[in-house]
SENU-554180 format. One line per field, with one value per atom (N, C-alpha, C): x, y, z; atom name; residue number from 1. Coordinates in pm, 1 decimal. Layout:
% residues N
u	c(X;...) .
v	c(Y;...) .
w	c(Z;...) .
site	c(CA;...) .
pos	c(NUM;...) .
//
This chain:
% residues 69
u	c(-4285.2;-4220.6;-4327.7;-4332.7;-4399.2;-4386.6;-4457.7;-4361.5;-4364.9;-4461.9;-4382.4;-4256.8;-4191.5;-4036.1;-3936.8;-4003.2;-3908.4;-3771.3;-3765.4;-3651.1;-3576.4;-3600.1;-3524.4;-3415.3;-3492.4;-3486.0;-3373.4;-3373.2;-3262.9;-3131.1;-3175.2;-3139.2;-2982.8;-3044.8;-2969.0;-2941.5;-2920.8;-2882.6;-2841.8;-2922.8;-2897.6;-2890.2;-2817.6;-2812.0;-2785.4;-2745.4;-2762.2;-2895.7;-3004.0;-3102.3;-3212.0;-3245.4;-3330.9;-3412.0;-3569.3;-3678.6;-3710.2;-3751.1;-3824.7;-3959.5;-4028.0;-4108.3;-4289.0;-4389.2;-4442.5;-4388.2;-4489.8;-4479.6;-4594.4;-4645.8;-4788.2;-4776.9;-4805.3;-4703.7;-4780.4;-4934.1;-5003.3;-4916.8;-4885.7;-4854.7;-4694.9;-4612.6;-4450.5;-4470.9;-4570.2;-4575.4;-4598.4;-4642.6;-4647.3;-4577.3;-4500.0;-4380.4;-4271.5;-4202.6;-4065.8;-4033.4;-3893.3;-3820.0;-3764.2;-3757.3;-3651.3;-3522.0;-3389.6;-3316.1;-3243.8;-3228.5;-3202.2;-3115.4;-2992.1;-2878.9;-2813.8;-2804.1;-2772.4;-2569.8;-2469.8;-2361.5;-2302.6;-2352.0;-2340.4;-2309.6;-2171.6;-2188.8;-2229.3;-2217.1;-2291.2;-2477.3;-2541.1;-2610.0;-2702.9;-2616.2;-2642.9;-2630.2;-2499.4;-2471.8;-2615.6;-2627.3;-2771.4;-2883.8;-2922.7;-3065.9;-3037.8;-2947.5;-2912.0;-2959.6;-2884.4;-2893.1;-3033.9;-3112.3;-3257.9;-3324.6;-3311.9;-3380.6;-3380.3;-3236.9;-3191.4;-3287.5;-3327.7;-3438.9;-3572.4;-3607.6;-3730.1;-3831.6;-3723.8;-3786.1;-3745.7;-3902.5;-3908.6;-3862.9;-3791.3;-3697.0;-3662.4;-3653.8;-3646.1;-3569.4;-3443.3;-3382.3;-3407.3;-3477.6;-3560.0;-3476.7;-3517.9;-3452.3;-3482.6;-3475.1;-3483.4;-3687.6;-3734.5;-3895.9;-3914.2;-3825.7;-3858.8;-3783.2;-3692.7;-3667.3;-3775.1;-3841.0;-3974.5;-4067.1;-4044.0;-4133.6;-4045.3;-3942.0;-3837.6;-3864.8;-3889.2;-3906.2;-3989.8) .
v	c(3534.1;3547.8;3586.0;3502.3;3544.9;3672.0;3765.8;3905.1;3891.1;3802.1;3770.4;3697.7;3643.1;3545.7;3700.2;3803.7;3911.1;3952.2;3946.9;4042.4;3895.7;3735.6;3685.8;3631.6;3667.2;3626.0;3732.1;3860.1;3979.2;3916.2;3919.2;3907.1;3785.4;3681.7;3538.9;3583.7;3651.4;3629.7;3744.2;3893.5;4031.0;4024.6;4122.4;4125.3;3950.5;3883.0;3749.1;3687.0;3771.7;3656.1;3780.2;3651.4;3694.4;3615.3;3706.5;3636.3;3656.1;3539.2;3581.9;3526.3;3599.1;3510.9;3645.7;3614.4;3714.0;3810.7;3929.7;4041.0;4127.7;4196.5;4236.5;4379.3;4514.9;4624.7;4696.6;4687.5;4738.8;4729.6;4591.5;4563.1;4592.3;4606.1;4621.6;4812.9;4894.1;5042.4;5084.4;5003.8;5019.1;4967.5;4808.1;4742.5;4743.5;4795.8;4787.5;4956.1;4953.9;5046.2;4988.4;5052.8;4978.2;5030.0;4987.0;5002.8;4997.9;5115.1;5150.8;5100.8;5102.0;5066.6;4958.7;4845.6;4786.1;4829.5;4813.3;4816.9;4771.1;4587.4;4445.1;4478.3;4453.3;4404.2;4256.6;4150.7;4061.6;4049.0;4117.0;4160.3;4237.3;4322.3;4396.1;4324.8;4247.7;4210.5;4097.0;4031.8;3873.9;4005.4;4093.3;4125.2;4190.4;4243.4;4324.3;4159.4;4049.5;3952.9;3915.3;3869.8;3861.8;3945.1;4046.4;4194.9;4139.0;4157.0;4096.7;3973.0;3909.5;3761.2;3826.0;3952.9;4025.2;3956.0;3943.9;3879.1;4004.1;4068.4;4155.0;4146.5;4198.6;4179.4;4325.8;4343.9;4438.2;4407.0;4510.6;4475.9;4570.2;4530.2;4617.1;4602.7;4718.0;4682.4;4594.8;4543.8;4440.4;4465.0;4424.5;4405.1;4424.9;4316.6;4252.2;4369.8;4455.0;4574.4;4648.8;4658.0;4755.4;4705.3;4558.5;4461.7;4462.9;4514.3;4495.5;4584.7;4699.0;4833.7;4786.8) .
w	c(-636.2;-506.5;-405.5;-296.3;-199.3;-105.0;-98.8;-60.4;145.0;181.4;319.6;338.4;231.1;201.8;178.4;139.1;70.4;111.4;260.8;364.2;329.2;392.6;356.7;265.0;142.3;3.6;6.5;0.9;-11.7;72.6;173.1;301.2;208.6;187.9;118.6;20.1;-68.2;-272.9;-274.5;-232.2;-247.6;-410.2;-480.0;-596.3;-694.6;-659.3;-730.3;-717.5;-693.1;-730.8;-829.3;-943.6;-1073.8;-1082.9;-1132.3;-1120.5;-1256.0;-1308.2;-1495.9;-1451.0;-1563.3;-1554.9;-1657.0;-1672.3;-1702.9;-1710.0;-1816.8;-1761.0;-1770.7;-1640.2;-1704.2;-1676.2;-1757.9;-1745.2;-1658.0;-1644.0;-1544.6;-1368.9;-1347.6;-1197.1;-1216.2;-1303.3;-1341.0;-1294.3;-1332.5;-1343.7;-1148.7;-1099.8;-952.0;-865.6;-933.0;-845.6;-879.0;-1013.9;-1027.3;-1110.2;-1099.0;-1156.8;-1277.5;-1392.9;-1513.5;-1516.2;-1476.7;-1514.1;-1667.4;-1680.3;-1870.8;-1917.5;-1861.2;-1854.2;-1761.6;-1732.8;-1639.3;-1642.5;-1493.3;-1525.0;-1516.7;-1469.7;-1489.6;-1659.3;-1743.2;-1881.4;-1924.9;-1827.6;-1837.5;-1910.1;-1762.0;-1774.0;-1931.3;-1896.7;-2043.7;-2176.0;-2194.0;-2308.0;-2331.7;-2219.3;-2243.8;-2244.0;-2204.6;-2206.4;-2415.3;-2419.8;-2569.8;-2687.3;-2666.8;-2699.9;-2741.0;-2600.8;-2617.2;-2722.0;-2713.4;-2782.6;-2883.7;-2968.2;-3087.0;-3180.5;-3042.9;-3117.8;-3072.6;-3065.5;-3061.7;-2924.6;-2818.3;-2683.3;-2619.2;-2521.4;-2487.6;-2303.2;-2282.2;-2155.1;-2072.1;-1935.9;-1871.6;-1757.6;-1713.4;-1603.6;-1481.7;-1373.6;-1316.0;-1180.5;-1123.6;-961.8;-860.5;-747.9;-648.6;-640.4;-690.6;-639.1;-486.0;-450.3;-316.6;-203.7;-233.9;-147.0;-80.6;-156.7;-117.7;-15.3;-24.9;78.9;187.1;225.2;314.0;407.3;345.6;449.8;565.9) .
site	c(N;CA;C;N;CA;C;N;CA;C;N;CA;C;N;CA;C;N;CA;C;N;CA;C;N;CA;C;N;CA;C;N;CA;C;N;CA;C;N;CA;C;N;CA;C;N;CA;C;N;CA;C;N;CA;C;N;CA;C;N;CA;C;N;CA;C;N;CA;C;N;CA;C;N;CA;C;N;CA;C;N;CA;C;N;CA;C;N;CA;C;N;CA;C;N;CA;C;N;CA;C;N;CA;C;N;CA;C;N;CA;C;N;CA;C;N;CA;C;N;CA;C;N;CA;C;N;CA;C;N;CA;C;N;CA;C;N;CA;C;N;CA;C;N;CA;C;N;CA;C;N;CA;C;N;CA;C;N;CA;C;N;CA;C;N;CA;C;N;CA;C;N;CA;C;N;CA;C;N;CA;C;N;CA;C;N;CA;C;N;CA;C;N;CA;C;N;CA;C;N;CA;C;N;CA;C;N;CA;C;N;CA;C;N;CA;C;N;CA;C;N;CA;C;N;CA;C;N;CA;C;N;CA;C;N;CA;C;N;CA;C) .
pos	c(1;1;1;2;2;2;3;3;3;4;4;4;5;5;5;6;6;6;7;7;7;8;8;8;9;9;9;10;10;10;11;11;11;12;12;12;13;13;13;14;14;14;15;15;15;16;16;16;17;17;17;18;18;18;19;19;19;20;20;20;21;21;21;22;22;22;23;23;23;24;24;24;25;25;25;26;26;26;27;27;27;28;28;28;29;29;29;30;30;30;31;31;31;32;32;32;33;33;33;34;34;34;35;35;35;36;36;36;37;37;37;38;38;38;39;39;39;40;40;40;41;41;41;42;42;42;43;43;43;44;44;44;45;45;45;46;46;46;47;47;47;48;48;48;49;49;49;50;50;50;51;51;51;52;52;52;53;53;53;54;54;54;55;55;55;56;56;56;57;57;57;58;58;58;59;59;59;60;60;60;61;61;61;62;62;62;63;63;63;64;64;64;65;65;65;66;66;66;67;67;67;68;68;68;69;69;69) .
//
């Protein structure tokens, strides 16, 4: 995500938009939060799923909020 697109990007999807993609834990420890628990059961139930097939997955808060300020 381009973080000059950020305000818009929120702005359009707000909570419906998800980014996969890498993960590198150095730049994840300074740009995102992990949510432990998501309270989407959707959510929860597909990330529990993944786990299950030993695919390592994290549901983190809006990235792109922080670029908003």
């Amino acid at each position: 995500m381009i973080k000059t697109k950020a305000a818009e990007t929120v702005a359009e999807y707000g909570e419906q938009f998800f980014l996969m993609g890498p993960y590198n834990e150095q730049s994840a420890k300074l740009e995102v939060e992990v949510i432990e628990n998501p309270s989407n059961f959707a959510i929860a139930d597909t990330l529990a799923q993944m786990r299950s097939h030993n695919i390592k997955v994290s549901r983190v808060s809006s990235v792109l909020k922080r670029f908003c300020r």
